[in-house]
C-alpha positions in Angstrom: 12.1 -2.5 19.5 10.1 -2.3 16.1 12.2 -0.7 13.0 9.7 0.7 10.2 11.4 1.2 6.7 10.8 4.5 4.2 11.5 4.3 0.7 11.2 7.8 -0.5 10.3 6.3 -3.8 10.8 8.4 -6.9 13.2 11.3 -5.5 11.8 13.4 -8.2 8.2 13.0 -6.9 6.6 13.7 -4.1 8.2 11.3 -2.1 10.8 13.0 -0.2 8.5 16.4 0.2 6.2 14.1 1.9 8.6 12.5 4.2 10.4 15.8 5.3 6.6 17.3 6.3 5.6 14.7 8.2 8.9 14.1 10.7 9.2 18.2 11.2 6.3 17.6 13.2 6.4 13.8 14.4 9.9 13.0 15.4 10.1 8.9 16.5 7.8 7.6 19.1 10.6 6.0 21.7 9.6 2.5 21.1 10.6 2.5 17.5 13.0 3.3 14.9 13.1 4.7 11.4 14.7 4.1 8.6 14.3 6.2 5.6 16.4 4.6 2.4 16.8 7.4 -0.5 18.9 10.0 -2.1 19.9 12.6 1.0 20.4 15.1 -1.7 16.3 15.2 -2.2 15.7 15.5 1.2 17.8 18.3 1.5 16.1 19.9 -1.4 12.6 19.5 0.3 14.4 20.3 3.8 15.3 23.6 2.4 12.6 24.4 0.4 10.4 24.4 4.0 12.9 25.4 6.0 13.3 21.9 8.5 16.7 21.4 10.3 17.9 17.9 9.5 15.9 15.7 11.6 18.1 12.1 10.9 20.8 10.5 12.1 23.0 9.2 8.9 24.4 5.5 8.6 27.4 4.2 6.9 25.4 0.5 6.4 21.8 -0.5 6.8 22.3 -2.8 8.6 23.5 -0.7 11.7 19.6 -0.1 12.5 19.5 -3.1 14.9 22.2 -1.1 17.0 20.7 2.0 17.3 17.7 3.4 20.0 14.8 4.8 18.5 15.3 7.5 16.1 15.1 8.9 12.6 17.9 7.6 10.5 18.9 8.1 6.8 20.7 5.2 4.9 21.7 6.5 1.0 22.6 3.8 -1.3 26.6 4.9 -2.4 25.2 4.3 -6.1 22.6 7.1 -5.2 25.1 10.1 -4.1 26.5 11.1 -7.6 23.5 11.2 -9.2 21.0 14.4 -9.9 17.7 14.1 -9.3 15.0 17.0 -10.9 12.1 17.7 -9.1 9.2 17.2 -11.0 10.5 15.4 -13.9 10.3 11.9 -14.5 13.9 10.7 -15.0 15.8 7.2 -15.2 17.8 8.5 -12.6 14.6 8.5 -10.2 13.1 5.4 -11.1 16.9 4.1 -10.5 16.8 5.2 -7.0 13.0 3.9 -6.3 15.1 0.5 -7.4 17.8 0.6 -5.7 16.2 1.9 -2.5 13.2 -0.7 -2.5 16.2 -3.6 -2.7 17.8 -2.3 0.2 14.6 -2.2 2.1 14.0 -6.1 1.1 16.9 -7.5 2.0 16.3 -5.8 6.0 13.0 -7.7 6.1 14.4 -10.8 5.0 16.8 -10.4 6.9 14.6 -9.9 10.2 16.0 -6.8 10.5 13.0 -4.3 10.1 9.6 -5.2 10.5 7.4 -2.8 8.2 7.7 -1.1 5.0 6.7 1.8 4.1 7.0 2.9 0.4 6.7 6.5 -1.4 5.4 6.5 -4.8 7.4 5.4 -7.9 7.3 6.2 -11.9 6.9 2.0 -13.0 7.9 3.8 -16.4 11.4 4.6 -15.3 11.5 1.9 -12.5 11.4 0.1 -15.8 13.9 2.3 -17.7 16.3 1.9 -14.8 16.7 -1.9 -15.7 14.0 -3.8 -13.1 11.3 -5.6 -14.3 8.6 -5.3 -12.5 5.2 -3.6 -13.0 5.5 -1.8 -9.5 5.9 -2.6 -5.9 3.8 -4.8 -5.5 5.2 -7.4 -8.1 8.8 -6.4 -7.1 8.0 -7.4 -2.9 6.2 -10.6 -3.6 9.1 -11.9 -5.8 12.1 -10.5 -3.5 10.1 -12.1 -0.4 9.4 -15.4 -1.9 5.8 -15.1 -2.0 4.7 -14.8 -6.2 2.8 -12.5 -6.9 -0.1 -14.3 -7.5 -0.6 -14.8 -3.4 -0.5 -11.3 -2.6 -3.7 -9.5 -2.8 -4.2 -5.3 -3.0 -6.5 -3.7 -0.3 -7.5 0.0 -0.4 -8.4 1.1 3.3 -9.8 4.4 3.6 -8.2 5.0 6.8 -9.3 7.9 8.8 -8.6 8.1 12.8 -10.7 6.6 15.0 -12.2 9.4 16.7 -13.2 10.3 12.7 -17.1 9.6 12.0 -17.1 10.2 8.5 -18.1 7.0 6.0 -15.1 4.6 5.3 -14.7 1.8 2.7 -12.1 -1.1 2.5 -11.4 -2.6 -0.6 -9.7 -5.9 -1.6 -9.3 -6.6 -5.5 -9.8 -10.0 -7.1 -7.9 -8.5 -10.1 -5.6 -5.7 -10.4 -4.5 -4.2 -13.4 -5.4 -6.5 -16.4 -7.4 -5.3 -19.4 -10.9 -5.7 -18.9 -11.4 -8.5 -21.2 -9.3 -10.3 -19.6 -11.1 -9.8 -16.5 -13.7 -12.8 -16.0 -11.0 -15.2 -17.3 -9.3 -14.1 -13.9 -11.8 -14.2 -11.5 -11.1 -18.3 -10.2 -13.3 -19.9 -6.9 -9.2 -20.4 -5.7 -8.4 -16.7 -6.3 -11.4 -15.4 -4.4 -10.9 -17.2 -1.4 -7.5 -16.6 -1.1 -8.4 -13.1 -1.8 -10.9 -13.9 1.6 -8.9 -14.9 3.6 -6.1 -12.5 3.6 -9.1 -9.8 3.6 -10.2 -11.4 6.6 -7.0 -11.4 8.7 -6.1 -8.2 7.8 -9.4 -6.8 9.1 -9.8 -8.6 12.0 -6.3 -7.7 12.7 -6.8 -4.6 12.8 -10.1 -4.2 14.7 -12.5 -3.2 11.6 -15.2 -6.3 12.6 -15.4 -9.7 10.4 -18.3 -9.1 7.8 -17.1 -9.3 4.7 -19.1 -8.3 1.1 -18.2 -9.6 -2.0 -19.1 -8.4 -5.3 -20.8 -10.0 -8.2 -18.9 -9.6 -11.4 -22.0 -8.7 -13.9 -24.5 -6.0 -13.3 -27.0 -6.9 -10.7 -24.9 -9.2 -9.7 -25.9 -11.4 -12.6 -29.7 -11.5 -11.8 -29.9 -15.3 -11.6 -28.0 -16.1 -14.2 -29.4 -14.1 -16.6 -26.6 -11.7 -16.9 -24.0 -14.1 -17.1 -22.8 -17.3 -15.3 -20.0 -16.5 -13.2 -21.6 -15.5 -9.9 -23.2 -18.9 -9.5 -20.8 -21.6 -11.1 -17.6 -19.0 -9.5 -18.5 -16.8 -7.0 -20.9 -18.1 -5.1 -19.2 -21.3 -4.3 -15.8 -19.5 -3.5 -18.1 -17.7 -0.6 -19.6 -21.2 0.3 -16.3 -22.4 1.2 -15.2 -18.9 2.8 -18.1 -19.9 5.1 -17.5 -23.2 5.5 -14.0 -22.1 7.0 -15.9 -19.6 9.9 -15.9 -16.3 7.7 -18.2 -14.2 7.8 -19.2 -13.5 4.4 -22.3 -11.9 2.2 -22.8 -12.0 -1.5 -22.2 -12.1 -4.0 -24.0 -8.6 -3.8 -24.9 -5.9 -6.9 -21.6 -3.3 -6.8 -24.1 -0.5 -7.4 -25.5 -0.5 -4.1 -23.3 -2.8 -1.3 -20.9 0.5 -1.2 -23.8 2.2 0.3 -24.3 0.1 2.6 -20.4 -0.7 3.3 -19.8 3.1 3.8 -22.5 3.3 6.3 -20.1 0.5 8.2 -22.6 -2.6 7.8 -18.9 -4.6 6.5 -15.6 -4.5 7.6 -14.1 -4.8 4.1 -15.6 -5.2 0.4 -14.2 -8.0 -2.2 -14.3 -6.1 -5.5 -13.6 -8.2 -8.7 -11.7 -5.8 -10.6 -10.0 -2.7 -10.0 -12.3 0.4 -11.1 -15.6 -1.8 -9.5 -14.1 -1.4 -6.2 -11.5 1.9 -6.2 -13.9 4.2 -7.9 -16.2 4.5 -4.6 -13.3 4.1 -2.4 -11.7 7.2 -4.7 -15.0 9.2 -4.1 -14.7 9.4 -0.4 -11.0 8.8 0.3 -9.3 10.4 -2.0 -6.8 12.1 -0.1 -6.3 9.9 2.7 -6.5 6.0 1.5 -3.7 3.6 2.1 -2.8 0.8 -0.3 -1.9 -2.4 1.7 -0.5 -5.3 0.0 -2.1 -8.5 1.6 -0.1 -11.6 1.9 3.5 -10.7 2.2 6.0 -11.7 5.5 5.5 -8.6 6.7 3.6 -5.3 6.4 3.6 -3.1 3.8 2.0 0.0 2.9 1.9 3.5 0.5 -0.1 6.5 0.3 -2.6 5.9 -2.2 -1.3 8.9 -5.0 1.2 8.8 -7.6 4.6 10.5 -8.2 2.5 14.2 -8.3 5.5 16.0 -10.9 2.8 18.7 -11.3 2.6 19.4 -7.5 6.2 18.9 -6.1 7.5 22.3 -5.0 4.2 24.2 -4.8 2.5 23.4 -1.4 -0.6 21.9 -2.8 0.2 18.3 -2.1 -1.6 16.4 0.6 0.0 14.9 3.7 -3.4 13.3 4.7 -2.4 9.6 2.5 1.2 9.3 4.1 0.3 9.7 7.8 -2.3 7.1 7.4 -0.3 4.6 5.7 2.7 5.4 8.3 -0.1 5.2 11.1 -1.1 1.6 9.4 2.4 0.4 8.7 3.1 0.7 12.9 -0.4 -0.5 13.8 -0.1 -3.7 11.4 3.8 -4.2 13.2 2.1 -4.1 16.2 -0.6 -6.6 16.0 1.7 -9.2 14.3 4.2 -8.9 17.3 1.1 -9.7 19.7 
């Protein structure tokens, strides 16, 4: 029986609102359990805020999860239970929990004893603040899993249900947060391809199709050369060898039209080489509902694709839409690795 992991993130964001929301209408499916890992006093706050009746089962250690039958449980980190946590402020106290909670969560999937992650949004600000050093989740799982961060790659899947006929785009990034000067000094023949081939996995995996764009890095995709250099002495030979291992890859492609054509579903996925090239058409249609997947780690891992929201935690206006897809992805990704 599969055990997914919930971080509630930042206490003092949305985090916990979204959690309480979703399981008072979606208990536990009987072939899996839940582990939430957070402050109970948030979830009590959001609990009574929309009136829920407690809907977990609390436990002393985490690691009593492989004991239990499917179910919701709570674990709360003793550090966690004296402290106060404001909604909608951005506190050391929260990014303390996001910490502390986000260790816990590590050391069950090294252990073997959970199988997905699932991760509410953090402030990297106080994560920081709160004494650990890394930029975000992302940086934070590849070093506690042993895989560097410079393995892992970020995907941005517009997921919608299947049933759903409106457009969707899915979006790797070459890059993620650098300046953008630093940009083409990044973008390496080895970094693409790796970039490829977790893209390629990850979509096959999950039934999306094979064909994979890629992005030039200059506009027009560098016209030949005459607009730089890069998509012919980098690109281009990074998607030669992509081929030459069985992908199925096209470009490198102009980025002003190949989301047109990747929203109308002519690719499975779209290799962007920075981040606003690829997540400012994938924003446009999915704003709401995307799911950020992190590519390349021992086991699955996803968020809603939103920050903290301070401004919106108590008023109603928040949307549930990018939580249940990147809960729906964490269970679907589970299940296609046990296969």
């Amino acid at each position: 029986m599969r055990t997914v992991c919930i971080t509630l993130g930042d206490p003092c964001g949305l985090g916990p609102e979204l959690v309480v929301r979703h399981f008072a209408r979606e208990s536990a499916r009987r072939d899996e359990k839940v582990l939430i890992i957070g402050p109970e006093s948030a979830l009590v706050r959001e609990m009574d805020r929309h009136g829920v009746h407690p809907f977990y089962v609390r436990l002393d250690k985490p690691e009593d999860i492989e004991n239990q039958d499917a179910d919701v449980f709570l674990y709360e980190p003793p550090q966690l239970s004296r402290l106060g946590f404001v909604a909608g402020e951005a506190t050391r106290e929260g990014g303390l929990a996001a910490g502390v909670s986000l260790d816990v969560a590590v050391s069950l999937l090294a252990d073997g004893k959970a199988d997905g992650l699932l991760t509410c949004p953090l402030n990297k600000a106080m994560l920081h603040k709160a004494g650990f050093d890394f930029p975000g989740h992302t940086e934070f799982l590849a070093e506690k899993l042993g895989v560097g961060k410079e393995n892992v790659c970020m995907h941005l899947c517009g997921h919608a249900p299947k049933e759903d006929d409106k457009p969707k785009l899915r979006v790797s990034l070459v890059t993620t947060h650098p300046p953008i000067c630093e940009v083409p000094k990044l973008v390496t023949g080895e970094r693409i391809l790796h970039c490829l081939r977790l893209t390629n996995d990850f979509v096959q995996a999950m039934g999306f199709g094979n064909r994979i764009a890629v992005c030039g890095l200059n506009p027009h995709a560098g016209e030949g050369g005459r607009i730089g250099l890069e998509e012919e002495t980098v690109i281009t030979p990074a998607i030669e060898a992509a081929r030459s291992e069985g992908m199925n890859i096209s470009g490198p492609l102009p980025a002003d039209t190949v989301f047109h054509f990747a929203a109308k579903g002519e690719y499975a996925a779209v290799l962007a080489m920075y981040h606003d090239q690829g997540l400012g058409p994938l924003k446009l249609l999915h704003f709401s509902e995307a799911v950020n997947v992190t590519l390349g780690l021992p086991c699955p891992r996803t968020s809603p694709d939103h920050g903290t929201g301070y401004d919106l935690v108590g008023t109603g206006r928040a949307s549930i839409k990018s939580f249940q897809a990147a809960y729906d992805m964490v269970r679907r990704l589970v299940e296609s690795k046990g296969k």
